[in-house]
TIMAR-97223 format. One record per residue (C-alpha): residue number from 1; z, x, y. Coordinates in steps of 0.1 Angstrom, whole numbers, padded with zeros to 4 digits, m for minus. Last residue first. Layout:
N
<atom k="NUM" c3="Z" c1="X" c2="Y"/>
...
END
This chain:
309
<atom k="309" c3="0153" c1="0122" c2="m0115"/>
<atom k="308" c3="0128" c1="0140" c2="m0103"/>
<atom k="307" c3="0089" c1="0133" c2="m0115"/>
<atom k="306" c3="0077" c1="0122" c2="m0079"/>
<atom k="305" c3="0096" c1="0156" c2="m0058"/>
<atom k="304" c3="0084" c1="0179" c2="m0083"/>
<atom k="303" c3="0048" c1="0165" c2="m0087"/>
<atom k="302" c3="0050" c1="0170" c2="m0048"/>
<atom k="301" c3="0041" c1="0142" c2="m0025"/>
<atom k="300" c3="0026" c1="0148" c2="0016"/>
<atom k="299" c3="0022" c1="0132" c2="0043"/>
<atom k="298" c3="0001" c1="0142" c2="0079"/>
<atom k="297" c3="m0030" c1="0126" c2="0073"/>
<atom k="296" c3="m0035" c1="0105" c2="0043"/>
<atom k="295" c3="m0037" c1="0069" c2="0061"/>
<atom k="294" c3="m0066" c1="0080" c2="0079"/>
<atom k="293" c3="m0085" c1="0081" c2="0044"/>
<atom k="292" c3="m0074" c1="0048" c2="0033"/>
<atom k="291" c3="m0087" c1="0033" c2="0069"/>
<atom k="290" c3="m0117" c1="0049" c2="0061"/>
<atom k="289" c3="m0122" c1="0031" c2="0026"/>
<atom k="288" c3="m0112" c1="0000" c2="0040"/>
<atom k="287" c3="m0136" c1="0005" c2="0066"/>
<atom k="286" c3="m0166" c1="0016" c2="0035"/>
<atom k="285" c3="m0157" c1="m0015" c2="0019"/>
<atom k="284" c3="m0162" c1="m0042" c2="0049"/>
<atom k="283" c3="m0133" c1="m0059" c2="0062"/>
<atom k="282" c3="m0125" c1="m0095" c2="0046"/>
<atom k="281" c3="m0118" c1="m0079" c2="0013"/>
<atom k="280" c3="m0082" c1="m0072" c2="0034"/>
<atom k="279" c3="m0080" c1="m0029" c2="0032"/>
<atom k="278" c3="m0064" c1="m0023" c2="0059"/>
<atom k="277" c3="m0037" c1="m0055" c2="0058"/>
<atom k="276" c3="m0039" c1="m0067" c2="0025"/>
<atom k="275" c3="m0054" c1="m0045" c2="0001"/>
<atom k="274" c3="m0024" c1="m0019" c2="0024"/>
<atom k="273" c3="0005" c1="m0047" c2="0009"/>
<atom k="272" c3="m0001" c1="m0041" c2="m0029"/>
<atom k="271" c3="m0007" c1="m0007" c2="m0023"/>
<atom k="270" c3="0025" c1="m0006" c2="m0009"/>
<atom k="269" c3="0041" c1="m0019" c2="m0033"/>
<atom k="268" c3="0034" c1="0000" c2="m0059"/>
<atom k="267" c3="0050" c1="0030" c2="m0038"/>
<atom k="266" c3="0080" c1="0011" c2="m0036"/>
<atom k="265" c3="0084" c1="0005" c2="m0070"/>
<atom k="264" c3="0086" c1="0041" c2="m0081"/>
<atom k="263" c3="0120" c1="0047" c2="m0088"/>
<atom k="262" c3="0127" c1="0006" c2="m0102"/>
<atom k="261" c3="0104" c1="0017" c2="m0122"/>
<atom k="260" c3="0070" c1="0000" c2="m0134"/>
<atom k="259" c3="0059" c1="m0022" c2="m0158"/>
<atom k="258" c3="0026" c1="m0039" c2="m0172"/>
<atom k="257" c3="0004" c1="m0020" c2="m0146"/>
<atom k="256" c3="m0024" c1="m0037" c2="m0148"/>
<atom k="255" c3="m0021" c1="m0072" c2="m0160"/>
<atom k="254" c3="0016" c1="m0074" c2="m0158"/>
<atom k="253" c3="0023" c1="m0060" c2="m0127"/>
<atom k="252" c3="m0011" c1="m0070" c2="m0112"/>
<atom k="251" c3="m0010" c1="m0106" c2="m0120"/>
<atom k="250" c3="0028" c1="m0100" c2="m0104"/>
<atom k="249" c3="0014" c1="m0088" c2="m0076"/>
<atom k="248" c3="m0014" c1="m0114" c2="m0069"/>
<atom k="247" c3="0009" c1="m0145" c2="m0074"/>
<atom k="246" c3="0032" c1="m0123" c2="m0052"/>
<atom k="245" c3="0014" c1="m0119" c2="m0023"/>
<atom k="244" c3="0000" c1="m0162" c2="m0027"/>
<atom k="243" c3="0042" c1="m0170" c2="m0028"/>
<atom k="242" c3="0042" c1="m0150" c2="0009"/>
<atom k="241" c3="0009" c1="m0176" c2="0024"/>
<atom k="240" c3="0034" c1="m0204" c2="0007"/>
<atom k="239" c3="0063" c1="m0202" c2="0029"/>
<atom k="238" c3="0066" c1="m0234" c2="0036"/>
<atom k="237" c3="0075" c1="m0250" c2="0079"/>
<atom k="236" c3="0044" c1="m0258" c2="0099"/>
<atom k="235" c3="0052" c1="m0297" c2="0093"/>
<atom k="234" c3="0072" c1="m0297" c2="0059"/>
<atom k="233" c3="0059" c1="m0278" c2="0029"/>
<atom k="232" c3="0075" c1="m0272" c2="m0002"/>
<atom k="231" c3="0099" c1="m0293" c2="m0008"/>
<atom k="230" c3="0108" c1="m0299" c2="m0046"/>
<atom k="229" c3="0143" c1="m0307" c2="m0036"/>
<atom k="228" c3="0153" c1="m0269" c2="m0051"/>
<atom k="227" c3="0128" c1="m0258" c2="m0031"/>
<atom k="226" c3="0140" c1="m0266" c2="0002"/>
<atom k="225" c3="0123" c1="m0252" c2="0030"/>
<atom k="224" c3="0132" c1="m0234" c2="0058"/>
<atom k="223" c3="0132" c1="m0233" c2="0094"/>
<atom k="222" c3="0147" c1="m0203" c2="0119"/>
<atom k="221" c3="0141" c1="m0192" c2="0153"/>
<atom k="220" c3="0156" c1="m0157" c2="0157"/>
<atom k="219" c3="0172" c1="m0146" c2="0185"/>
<atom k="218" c3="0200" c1="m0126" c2="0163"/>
<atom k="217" c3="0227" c1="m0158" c2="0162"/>
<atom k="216" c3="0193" c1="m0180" c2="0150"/>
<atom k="215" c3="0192" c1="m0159" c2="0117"/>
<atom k="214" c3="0218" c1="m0179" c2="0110"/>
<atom k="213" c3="0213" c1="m0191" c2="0076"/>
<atom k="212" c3="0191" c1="m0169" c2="0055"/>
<atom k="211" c3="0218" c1="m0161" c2="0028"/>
<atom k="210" c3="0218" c1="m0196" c2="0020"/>
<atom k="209" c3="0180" c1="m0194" c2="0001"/>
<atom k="208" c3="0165" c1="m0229" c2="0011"/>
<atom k="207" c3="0131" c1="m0211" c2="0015"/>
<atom k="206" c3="0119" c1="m0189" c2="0044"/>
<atom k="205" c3="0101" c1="m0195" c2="0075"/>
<atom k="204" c3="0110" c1="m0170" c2="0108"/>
<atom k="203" c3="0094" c1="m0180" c2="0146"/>
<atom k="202" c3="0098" c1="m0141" c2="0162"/>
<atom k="201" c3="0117" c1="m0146" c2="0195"/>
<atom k="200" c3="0133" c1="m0108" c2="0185"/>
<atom k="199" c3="0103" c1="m0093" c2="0167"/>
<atom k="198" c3="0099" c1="m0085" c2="0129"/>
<atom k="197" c3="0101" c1="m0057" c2="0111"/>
<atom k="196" c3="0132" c1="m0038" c2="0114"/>
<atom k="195" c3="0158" c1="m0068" c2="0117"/>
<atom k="194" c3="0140" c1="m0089" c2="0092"/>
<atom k="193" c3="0149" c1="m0057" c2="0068"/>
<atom k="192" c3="0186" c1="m0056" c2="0079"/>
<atom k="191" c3="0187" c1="m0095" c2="0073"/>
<atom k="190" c3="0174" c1="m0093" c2="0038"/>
<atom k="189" c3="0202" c1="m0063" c2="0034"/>
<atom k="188" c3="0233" c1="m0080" c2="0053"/>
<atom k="187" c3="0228" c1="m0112" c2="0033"/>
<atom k="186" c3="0225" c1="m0104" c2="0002"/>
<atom k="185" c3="0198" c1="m0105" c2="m0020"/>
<atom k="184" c3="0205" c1="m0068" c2="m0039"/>
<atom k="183" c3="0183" c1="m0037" c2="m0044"/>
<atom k="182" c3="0158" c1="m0041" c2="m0023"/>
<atom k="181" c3="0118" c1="m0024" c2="m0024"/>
<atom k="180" c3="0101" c1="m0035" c2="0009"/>
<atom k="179" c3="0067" c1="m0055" c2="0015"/>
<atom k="178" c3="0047" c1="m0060" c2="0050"/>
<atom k="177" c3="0020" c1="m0078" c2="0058"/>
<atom k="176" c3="0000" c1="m0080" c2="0088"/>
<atom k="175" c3="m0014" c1="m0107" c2="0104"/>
<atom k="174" c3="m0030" c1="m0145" c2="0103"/>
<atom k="173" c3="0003" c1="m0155" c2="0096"/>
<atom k="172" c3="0033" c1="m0130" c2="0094"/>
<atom k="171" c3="0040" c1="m0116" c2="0056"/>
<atom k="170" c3="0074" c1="m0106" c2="0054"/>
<atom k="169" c3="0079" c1="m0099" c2="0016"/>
<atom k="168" c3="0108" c1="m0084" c2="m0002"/>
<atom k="167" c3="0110" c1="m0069" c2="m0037"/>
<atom k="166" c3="0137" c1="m0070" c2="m0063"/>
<atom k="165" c3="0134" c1="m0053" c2="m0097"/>
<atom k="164" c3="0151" c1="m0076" c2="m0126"/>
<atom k="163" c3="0180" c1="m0061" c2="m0146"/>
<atom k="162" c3="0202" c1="m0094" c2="m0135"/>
<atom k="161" c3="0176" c1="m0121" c2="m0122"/>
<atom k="160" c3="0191" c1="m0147" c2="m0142"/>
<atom k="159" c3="0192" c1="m0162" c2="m0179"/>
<atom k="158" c3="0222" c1="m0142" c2="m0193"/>
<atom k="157" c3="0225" c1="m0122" c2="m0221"/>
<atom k="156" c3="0206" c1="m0090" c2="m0212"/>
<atom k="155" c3="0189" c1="m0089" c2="m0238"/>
<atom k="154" c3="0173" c1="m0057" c2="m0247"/>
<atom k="153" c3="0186" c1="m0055" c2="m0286"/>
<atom k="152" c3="0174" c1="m0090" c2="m0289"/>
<atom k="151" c3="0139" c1="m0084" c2="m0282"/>
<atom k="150" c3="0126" c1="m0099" c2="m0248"/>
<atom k="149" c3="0106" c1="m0132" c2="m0244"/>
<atom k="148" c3="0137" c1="m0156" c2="m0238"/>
<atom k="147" c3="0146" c1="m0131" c2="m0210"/>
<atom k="146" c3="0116" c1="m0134" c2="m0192"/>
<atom k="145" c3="0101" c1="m0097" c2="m0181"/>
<atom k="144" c3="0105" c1="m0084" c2="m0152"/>
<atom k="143" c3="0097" c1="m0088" c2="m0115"/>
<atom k="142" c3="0120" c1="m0106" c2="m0089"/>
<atom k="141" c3="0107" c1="m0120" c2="m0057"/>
<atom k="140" c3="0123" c1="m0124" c2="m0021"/>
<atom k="139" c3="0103" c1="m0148" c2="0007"/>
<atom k="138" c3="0101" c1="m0143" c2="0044"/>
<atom k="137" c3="0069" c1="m0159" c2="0062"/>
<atom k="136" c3="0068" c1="m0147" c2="0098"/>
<atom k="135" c3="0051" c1="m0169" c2="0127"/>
<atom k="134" c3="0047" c1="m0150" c2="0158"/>
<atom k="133" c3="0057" c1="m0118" c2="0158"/>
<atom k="132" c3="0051" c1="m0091" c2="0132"/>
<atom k="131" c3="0067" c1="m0053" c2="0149"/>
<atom k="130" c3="0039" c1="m0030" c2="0141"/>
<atom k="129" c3="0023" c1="m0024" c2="0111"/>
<atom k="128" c3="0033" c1="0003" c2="0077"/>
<atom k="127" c3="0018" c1="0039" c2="0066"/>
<atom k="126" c3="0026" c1="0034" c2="0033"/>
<atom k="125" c3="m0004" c1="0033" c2="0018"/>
<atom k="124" c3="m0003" c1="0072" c2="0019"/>
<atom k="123" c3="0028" c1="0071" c2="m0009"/>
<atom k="122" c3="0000" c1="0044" c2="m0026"/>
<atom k="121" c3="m0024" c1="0075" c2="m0026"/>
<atom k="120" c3="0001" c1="0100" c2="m0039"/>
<atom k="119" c3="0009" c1="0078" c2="m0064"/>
<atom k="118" c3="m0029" c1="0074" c2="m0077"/>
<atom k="117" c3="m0033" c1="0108" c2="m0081"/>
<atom k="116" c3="0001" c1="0122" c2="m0100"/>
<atom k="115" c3="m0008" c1="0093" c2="m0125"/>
<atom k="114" c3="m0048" c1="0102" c2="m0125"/>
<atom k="113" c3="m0035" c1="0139" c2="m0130"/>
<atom k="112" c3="m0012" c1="0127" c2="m0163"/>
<atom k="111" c3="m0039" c1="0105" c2="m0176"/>
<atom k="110" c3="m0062" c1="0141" c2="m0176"/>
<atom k="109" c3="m0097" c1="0136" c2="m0156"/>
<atom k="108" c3="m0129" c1="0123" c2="m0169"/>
<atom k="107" c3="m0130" c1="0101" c2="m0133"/>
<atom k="106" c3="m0137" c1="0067" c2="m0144"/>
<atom k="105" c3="m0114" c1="0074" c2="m0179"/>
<atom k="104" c3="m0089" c1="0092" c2="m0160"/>
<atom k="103" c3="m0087" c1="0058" c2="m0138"/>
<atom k="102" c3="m0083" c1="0034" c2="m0167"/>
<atom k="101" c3="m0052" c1="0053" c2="m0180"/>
<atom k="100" c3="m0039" c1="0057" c2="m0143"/>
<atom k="99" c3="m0042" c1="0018" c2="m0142"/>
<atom k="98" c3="m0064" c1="0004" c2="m0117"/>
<atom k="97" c3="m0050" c1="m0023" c2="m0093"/>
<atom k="96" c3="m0048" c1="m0059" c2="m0088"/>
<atom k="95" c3="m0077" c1="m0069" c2="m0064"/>
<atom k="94" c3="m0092" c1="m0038" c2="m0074"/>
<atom k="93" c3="m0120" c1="m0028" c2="m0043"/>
<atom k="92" c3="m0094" c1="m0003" c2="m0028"/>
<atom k="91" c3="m0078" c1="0014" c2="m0054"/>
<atom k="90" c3="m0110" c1="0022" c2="m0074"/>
<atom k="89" c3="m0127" c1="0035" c2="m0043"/>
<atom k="88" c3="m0097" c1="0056" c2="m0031"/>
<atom k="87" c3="m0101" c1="0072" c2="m0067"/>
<atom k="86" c3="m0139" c1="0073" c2="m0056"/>
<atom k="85" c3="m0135" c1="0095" c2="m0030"/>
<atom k="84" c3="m0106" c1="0115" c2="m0043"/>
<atom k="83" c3="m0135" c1="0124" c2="m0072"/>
<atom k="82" c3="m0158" c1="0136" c2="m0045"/>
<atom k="81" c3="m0129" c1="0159" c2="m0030"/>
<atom k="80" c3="m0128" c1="0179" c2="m0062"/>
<atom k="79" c3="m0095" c1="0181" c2="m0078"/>
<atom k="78" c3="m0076" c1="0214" c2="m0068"/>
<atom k="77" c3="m0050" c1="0195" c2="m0047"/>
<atom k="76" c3="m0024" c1="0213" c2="m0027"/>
<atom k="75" c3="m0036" c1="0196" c2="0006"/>
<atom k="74" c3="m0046" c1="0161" c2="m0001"/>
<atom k="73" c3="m0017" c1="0143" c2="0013"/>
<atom k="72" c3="m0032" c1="0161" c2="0043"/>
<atom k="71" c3="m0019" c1="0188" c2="0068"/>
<atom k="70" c3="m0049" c1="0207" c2="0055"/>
<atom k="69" c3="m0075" c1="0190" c2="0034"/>
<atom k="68" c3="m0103" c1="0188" c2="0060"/>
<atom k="67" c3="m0104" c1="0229" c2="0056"/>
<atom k="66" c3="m0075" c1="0257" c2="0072"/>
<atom k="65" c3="m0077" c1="0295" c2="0082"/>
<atom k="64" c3="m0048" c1="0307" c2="0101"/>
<atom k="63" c3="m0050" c1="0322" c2="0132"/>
<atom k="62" c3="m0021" c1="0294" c2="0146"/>
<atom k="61" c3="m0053" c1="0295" c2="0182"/>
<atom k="60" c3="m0079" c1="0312" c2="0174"/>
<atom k="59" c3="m0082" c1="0286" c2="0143"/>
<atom k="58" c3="m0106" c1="0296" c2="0113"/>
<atom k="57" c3="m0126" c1="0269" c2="0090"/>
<atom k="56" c3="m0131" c1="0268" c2="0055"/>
<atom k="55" c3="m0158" c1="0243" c2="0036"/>
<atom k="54" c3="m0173" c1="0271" c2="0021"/>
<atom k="53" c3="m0156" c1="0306" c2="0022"/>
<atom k="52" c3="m0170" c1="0330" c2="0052"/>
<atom k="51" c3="m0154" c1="0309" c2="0080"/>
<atom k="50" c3="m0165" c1="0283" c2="0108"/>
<atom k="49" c3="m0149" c1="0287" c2="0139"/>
<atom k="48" c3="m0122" c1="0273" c2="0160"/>
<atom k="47" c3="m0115" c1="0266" c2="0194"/>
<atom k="46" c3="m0107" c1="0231" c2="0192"/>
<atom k="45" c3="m0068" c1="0235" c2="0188"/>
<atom k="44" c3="m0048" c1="0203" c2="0175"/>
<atom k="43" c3="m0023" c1="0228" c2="0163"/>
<atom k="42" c3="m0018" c1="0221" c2="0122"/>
<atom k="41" c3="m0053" c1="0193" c2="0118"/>
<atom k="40" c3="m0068" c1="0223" c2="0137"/>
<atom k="39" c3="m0097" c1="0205" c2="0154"/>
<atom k="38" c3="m0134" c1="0198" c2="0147"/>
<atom k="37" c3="m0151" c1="0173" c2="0175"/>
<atom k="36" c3="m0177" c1="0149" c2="0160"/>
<atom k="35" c3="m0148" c1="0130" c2="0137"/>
<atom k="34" c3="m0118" c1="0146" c2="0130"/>
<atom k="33" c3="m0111" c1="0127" c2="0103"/>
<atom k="32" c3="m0136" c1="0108" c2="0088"/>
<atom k="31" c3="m0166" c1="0128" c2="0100"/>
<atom k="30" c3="m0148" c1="0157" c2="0079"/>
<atom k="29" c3="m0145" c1="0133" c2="0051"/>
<atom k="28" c3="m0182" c1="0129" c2="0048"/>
<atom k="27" c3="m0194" c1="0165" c2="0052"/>
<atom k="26" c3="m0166" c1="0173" c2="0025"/>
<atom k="25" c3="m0183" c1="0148" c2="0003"/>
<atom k="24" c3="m0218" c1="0155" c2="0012"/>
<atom k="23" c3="m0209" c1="0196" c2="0003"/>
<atom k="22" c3="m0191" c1="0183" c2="m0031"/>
<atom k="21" c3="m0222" c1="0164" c2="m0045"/>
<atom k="20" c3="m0241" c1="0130" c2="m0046"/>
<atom k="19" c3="m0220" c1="0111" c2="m0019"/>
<atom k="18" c3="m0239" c1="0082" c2="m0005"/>
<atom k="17" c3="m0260" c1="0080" c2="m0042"/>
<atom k="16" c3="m0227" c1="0080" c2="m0061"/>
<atom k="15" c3="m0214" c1="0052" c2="m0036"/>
<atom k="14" c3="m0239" c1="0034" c2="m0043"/>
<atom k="13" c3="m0235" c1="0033" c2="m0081"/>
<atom k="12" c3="m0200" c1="0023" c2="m0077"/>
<atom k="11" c3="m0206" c1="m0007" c2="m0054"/>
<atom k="10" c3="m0203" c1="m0012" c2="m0017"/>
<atom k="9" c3="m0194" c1="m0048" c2="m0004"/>
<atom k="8" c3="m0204" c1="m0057" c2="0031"/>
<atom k="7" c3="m0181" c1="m0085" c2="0045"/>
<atom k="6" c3="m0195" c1="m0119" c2="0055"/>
<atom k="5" c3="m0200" c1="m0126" c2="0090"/>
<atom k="4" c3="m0184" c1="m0154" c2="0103"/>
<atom k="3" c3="m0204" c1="m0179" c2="0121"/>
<atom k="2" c3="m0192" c1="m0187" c2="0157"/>
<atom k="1" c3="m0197" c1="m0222" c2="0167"/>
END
């Protein structure tokens, strides 16, 4: 019988002592991503030296001078690389986020740079799995507040999802996760998404929704549930491994976050999703953290391009 090791946890106060100053931290990150061979991250050359200014390299090859920043969703940043450390900390090891509030108090920066910060690290997040096969869980959610709670100048007047921000889970078993932003239920966008994540042959459980029938006509196998029967689980068939994604979510949502835009959703999202694939609590901190760090190459977010209309 194999015994499962349990995953190594790293708190705050270590992860001070393993980075106590800027040098460690670009040391650190350097390992991270190019590992023990140093390469342009614009070229891939590896004929490159080591320049005057600290932590600035020179390629023979573009003849540009570059760091571990370049080509990175940290590239225009002037924060210190320590602090990007422990913002990946804070959005790895909490279950249901850190507020940009919470996070200028951890790092003494502005609200406004903790805001600009933490998006750019769920725009990373982003970096999605393969095809799921298998056994696929398919479930729809709705966040916003109840109407009954809701002042009567922002009633809505109805008792529905209208006004409500839909999100779509596909969470296969024992795999991968993966969450999309939608803007309607309908049949041709919930099937367009199953399209481009899961796997022709794919086994597919959802709930009674009617929009799901069919899926057999794209190679699909398909069994559901019905809810409205008070059915939640028959033989291998419920989709309650999705419902457990959005329990955590929406404790997040309105815990944490309290509200966010229909703009920005997707990036929420996201983060949501990566705690469960890369950065499961199953996996050690410091891999979660890696994984983070990986997921920064190559992407980039302007404050521009974030605070557009």
């Amino acid at each position: 019988m194999l015994i499962k090791r349990k995953a190594q946890t790293i708190g705050v106060t270590q992860l001070a002592a393993m980075i106590p100053h800027e040098y460690g931290a670009f040391a650190l990150m350097e390992a991270i991503m190019w590992g023990p061979d140093p390469y342009c991250p614009r070229c891939g050359n590896q004929k490159i030296n080591e320049a005057k200014r600290d932590f600035h390299f020179w390629c023979g090859s573009c003849r540009k001078h570059f760091t571990v920043r370049t080509n990175t969703m940290m590239a225009t940043s002037n924060m210190p690389l320590r602090k990007w450390f422990f913002a990946m900390y804070f959005l790895v090891t909490a279950r249901k986020g850190v507020s940009s509030l919470q996070l200028s108090k951890e790092l003494s920066i502005s609200q406004r740079t903790a805001w600009y910060l933490l998006h750019r690290l769920r725009e990373a997040c982003a970096s999605g799995p393969d095809l799921l096969s298998g056994h696929v869980e398919v479930d729809e959610t709705f966040l916003g507040g109840k109407e009954t709670n809701k002042h009567s100048y922002k009633k809505l007047g109805n008792m529905g999802h209208e006004g409500k921000t839909i999100v779509m889970g596909l969470r296969q078993r024992e795999g991968q996760t993966v969450g999309r932003h939608i803007s309607a239920t309908d049949r041709l966008t919930l099937w367009t998404e199953i399209q481009k994540h899961v796997s022709k042959g794919t086994t597919i459980y959802t709930d009674d929704h009617p929009v799901y029938r069919g899926l057999e006509r794209k190679e699909y196998t398909h069994e559901s549930v019905n809810h409205r029967q008070k059915e939640y689980v028959r033989g291998d068939a419920h989709t309650n491994s999705m419902e457990s994604v959005w329990a955590v979510m929406k404790r997040g949502y309105v815990g944490t976050y309290h509200h966010w835009s229909d703009k920005h959703t997707q990036r929420y999202v996201n983060e949501f999703t990566f705690r469960l694939n890369a950065g499961d609590v199953q996996h050690d901190t410091w891999d979660r953290m890696i994984a983070l760090c990986q997921c920064l190459k190559g992407k980039k977010l302007k404050y521009k391009e974030l605070t557009a209309n």
